[in-house]
C-alpha positions as CSV (number, residue, x, y, z in Angstrom):
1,X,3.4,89.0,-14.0
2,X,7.0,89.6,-13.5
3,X,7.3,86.9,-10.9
4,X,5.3,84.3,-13.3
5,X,8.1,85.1,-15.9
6,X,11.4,84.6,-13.5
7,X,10.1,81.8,-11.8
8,X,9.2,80.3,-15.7
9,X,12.9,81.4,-16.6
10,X,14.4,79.4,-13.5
11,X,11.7,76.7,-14.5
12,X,13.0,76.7,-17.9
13,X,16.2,76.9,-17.3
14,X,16.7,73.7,-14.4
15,X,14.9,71.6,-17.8
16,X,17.5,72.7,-20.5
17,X,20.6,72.1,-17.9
18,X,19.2,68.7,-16.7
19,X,18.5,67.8,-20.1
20,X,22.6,68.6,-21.0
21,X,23.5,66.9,-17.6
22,X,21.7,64.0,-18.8
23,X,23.4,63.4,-21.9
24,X,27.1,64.9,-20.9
25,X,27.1,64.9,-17.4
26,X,28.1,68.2,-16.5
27,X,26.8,71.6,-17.2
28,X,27.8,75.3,-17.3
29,X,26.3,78.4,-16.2
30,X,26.6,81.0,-19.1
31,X,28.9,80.6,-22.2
32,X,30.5,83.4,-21.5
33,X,31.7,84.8,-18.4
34,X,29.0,87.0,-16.4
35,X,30.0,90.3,-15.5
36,X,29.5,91.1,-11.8
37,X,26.0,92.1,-11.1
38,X,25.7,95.7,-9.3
39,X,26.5,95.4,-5.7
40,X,28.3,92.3,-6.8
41,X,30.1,90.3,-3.7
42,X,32.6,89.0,-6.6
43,X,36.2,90.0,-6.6
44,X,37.1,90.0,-2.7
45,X,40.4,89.1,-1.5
46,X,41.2,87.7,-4.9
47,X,38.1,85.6,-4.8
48,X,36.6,84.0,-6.8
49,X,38.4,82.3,-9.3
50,X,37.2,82.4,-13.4
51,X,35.3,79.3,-12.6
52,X,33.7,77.5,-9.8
53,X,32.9,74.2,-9.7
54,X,29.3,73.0,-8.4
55,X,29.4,69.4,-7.6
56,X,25.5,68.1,-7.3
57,X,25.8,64.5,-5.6
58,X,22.2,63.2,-7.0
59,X,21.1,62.5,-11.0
60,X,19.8,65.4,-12.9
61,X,15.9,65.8,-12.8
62,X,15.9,64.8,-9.0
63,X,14.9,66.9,-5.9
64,X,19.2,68.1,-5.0
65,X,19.6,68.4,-8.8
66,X,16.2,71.0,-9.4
67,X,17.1,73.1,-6.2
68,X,20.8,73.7,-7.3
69,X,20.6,74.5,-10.5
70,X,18.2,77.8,-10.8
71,X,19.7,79.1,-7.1
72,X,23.5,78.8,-9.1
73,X,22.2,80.9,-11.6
74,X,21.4,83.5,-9.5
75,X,24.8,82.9,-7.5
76,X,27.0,83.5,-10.1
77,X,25.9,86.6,-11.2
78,X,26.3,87.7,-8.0
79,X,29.7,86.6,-8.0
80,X,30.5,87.8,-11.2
81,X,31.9,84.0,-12.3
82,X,30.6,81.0,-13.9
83,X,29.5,77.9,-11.9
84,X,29.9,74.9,-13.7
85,X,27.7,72.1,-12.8
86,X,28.5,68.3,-12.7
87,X,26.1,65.2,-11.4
88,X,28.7,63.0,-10.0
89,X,26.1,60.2,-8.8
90,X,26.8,56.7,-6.9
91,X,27.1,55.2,-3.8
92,X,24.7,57.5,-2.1
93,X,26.2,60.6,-3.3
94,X,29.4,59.8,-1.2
95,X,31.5,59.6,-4.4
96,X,30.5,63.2,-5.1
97,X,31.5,64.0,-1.4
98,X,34.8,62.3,-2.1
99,X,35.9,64.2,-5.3
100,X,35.3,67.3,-3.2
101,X,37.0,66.4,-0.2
102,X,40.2,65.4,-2.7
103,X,40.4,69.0,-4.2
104,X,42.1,71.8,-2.8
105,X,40.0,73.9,0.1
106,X,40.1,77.1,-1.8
107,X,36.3,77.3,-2.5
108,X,37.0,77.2,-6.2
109,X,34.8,73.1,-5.9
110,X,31.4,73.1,-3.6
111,X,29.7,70.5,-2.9
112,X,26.2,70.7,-3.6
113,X,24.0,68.0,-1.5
114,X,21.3,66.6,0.5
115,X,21.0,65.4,3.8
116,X,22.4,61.8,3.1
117,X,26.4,62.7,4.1
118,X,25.5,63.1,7.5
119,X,25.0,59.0,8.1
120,X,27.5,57.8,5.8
121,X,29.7,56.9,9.3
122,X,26.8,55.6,10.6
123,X,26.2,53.6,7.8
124,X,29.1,52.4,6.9
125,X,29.2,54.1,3.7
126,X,32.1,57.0,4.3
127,X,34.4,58.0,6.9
128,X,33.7,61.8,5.2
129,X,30.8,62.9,6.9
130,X,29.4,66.9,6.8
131,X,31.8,67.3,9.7
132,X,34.5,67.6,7.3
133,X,32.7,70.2,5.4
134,X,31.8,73.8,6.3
135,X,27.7,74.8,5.5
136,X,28.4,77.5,3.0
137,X,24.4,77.7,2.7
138,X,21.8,75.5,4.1
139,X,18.4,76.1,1.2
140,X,15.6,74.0,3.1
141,X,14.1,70.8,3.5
142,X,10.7,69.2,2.7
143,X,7.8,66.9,3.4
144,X,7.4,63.5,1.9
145,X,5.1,60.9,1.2
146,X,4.6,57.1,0.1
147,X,3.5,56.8,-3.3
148,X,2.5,54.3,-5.5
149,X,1.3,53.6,-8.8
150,X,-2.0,54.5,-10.4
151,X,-2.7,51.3,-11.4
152,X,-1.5,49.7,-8.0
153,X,-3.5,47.4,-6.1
154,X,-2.3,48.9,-2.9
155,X,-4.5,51.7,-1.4
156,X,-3.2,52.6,1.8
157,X,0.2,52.1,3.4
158,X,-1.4,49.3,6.1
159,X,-2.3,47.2,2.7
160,X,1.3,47.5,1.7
161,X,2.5,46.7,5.3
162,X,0.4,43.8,5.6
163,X,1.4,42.2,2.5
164,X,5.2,42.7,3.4
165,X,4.6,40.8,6.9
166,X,2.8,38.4,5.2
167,X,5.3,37.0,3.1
168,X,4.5,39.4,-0.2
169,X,7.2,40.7,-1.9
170,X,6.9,44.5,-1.7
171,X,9.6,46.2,-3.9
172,X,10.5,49.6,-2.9
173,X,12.5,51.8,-5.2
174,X,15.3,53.1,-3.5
175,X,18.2,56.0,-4.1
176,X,20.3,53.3,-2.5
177,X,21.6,52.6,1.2
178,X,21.2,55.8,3.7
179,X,18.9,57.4,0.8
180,X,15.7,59.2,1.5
181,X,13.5,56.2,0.4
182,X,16.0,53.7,2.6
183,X,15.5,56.0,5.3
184,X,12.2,56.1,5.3
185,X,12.2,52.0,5.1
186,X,14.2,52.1,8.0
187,X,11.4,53.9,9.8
188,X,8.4,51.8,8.5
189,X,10.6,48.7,10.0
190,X,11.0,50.8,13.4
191,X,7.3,51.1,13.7
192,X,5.4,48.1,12.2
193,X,8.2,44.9,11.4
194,X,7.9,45.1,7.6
195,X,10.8,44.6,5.2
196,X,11.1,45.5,1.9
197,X,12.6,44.5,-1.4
198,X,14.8,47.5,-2.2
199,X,15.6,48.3,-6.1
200,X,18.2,51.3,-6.1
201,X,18.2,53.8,-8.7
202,X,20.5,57.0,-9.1
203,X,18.4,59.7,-8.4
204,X,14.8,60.4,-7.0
205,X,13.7,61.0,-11.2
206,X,14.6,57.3,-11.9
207,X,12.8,55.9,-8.8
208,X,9.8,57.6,-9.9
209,X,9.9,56.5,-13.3
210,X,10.7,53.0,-11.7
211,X,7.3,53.1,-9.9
212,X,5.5,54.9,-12.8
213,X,6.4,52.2,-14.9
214,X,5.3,49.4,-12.3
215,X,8.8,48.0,-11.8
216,X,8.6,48.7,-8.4
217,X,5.6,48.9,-6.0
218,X,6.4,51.6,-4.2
219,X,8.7,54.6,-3.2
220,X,9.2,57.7,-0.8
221,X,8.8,61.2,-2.5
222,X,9.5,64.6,-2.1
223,X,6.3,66.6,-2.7
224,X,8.5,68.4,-5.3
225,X,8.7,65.5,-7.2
226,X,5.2,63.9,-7.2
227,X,2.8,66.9,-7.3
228,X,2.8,67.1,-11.3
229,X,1.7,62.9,-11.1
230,X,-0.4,64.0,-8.1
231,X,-2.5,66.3,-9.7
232,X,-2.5,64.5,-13.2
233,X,-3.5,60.8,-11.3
234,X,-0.7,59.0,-12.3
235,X,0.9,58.9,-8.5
236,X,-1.2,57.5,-5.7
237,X,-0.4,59.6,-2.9
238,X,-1.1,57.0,0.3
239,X,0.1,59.0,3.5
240,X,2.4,62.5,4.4
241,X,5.6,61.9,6.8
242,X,4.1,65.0,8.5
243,X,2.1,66.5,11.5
244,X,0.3,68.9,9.6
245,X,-1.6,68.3,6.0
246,X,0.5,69.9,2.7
247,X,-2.0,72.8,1.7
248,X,-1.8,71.9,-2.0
249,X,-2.3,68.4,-1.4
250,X,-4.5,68.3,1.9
251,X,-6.7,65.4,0.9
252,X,-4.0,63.0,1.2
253,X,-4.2,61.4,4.9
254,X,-0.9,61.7,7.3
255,X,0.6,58.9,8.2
256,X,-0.4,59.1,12.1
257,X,-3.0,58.2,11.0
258,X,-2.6,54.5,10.5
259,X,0.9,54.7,12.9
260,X,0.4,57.1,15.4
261,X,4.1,56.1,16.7
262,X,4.9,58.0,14.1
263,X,4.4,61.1,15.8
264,X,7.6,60.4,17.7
265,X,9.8,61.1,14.5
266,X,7.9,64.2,13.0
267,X,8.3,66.7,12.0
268,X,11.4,65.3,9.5
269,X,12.7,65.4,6.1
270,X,15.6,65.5,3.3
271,X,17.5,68.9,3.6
272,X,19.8,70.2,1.1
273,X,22.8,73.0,1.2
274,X,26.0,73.9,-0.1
275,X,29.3,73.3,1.3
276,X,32.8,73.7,0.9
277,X,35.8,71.3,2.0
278,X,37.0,71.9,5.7
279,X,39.5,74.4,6.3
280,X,38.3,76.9,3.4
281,X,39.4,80.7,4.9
282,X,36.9,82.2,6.2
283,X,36.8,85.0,4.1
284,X,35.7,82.7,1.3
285,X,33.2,81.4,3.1
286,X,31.8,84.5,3.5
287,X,31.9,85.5,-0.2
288,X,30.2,82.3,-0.7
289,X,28.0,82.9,1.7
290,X,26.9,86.1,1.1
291,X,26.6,85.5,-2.8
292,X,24.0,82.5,-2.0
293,X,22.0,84.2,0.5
294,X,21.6,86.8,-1.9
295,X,20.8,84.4,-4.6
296,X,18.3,83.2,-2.1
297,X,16.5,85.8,-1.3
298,X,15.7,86.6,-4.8
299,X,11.8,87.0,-5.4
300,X,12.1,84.2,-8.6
301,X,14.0,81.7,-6.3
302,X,11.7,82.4,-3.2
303,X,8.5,82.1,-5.5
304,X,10.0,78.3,-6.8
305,X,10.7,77.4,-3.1
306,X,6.9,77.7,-3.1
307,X,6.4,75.8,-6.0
308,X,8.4,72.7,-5.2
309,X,7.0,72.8,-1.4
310,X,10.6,73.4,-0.1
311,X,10.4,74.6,3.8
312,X,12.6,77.3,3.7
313,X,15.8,77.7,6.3
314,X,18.3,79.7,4.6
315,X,20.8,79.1,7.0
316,X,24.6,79.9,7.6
317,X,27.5,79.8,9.8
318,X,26.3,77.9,13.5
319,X,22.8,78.1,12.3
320,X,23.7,75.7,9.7
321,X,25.8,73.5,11.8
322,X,23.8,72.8,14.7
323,X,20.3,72.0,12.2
324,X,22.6,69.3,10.6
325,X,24.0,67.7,14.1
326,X,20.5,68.1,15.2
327,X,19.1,65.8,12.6
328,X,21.8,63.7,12.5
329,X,21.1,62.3,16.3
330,X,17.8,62.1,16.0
331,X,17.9,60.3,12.6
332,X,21.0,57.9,13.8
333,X,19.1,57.4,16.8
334,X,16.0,55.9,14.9
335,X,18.3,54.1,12.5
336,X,19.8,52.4,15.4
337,X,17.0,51.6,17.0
338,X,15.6,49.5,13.9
């Protein structure tokens, strides 16, 4: 009972801040400043400072956004400071990576993101990639799925394929270039030659509604984000981007099923961690470390891992690092390859 009151806290607490996000754009922690927690990692080397500032590179409501918000909760009563929280969206999250980058490496901004800064040279998109930031704490990453409409006259993801190669316009909503759904797009091209109208949005919450709406045929989503519309019908879920079935949604078919080539690029997924600007002391890093391992490993946090379907890592230091350069060749190897 405890557990199903903390996890509804967190719950309850990632709606009221995206809601304020929403509508200002940034949110704080607590009003008032929290008083370090017993066993508090706060106050070290004269670190941290009053505030922090948490810089989420995705819209509130989406996948980064949910993670972030509840886990810098726990954080900063850990540290004993507030972290303020801001949704600096566009361009694939690399304007939010460029507002870090530009502020001092002190720790006192972190950058709080997904997987997508580690193709923006690939890409095109940035010359910042996660090389120039230090993993303060890597969370997880997570098993996706092609989703349409209820109402959708697609069934399966060959129907959707077939209609794309035949001349159909298929619209895909997208978070933009080098975004999970573009990636994923990038895949389907890889393995069976269809193209796809892509409609960008600003955060996985607005591709969804997008494809709710029936603006868009289709889109790529995190199971965190589609198991509400899963289990109330409003989502079709058409295939899993996995090698094994998702236990709380094992009816819905993997996608080796239709593309067995697909078995070359599984098991993958969108990560997400916290970083800091390169050439942070190490010291801080291993305040901020510490204080988000902790936050981490908190029963309420673990138990909404759980509930979003987040694969847990909870990585640091060269842990960290070599996940991220590991799924940055594979992934820029298939995006080459398309």
């Amino acid at each position: 009972m405890k557990t199903r009151k903390l996890l509804a806290g967190l719950l309850a607490a990632v709606l009221a801040c995206s809601l304020l996000a929403g509508c200002n754009g940034d949110s704080a922690g607590h009003e008032d400043e929290p008083s370090a927690a017993e066993g508090s990692i706060g106050n070290v080397i004269g670190y941290p400072p009053k505030e922090i500032s948490g810089i989420i590179q995705w819209g509130a409501g989406g996948g980064t956004d949910s993670l972030m918000r509840p886990l810098s909760i726990l954080a900063q009563d850990i540290l004993g400071t507030n972290i303020v929280l801001t949704n600096k969206t566009g361009e694939t999250g690399s304007v939010a990576v460029q507002y870090v980058y530009d502020q001092a490496a002190d720790g006192a901004t972190l950058l709080m993101g997904a997987e997508n800064p580690a193709l923006y040279d690939t890409l095109g998109i940035s010359e910042l990639t996660y090389d120039n930031f230090t993993c303060v704490f890597l969370i997880g990453d997570e098993t996706t799925g092609v989703v349409v409409g209820k109402d959708s006259p697609y069934s399966s993801l060959t129907e959707i394929v077939d209609a794309a190669k035949a001349g159909t316009e298929v619209t895909l909503a997208t978070t933009g270039t080098g975004g999970l759904p573009w990636e994923v797009a990038a895949m389907l091209k890889a393995v069976t030659g269809a193209e796809f109208t892509q409609v960008p949005y600003d955060s996985d919450a607005s591709a969804k509604a997008a494809v709710l709406s029936g603006e868009c045929d289709f889109t790529i989503s995190k199971v965190q984000m589609g198991y509400q519309e899963y289990k109330s019908g409003e989502y079709k879920w058409l295939c899993m981007l996995s090698k094994e079935p998702v236990e709380i949604m094992s009816d819905v078919p993997l996608i080796t099923a239709e593309y067995p080539e697909f078995e070359d690029y599984l098991p993958w997924g969108p990560f997400y961690g916290v970083f800091v600007k390169e050439g942070t002391g190490e010291q801080v890093i291993k305040v901020l470390s510490e204080a988000f391992s902790k936050a981490y490993g908190d029963s309420s946090y673990q138990t909404m891992l759980g509930y979003f379907n987040i694969n847990p890592l909870g990585l640091t230091g060269d842990a960290a690092k070599d996940y991220i350069a590991k799924w940055r060749t594979t992934t820029a190897e298939l995006l080459t390859d398309k």
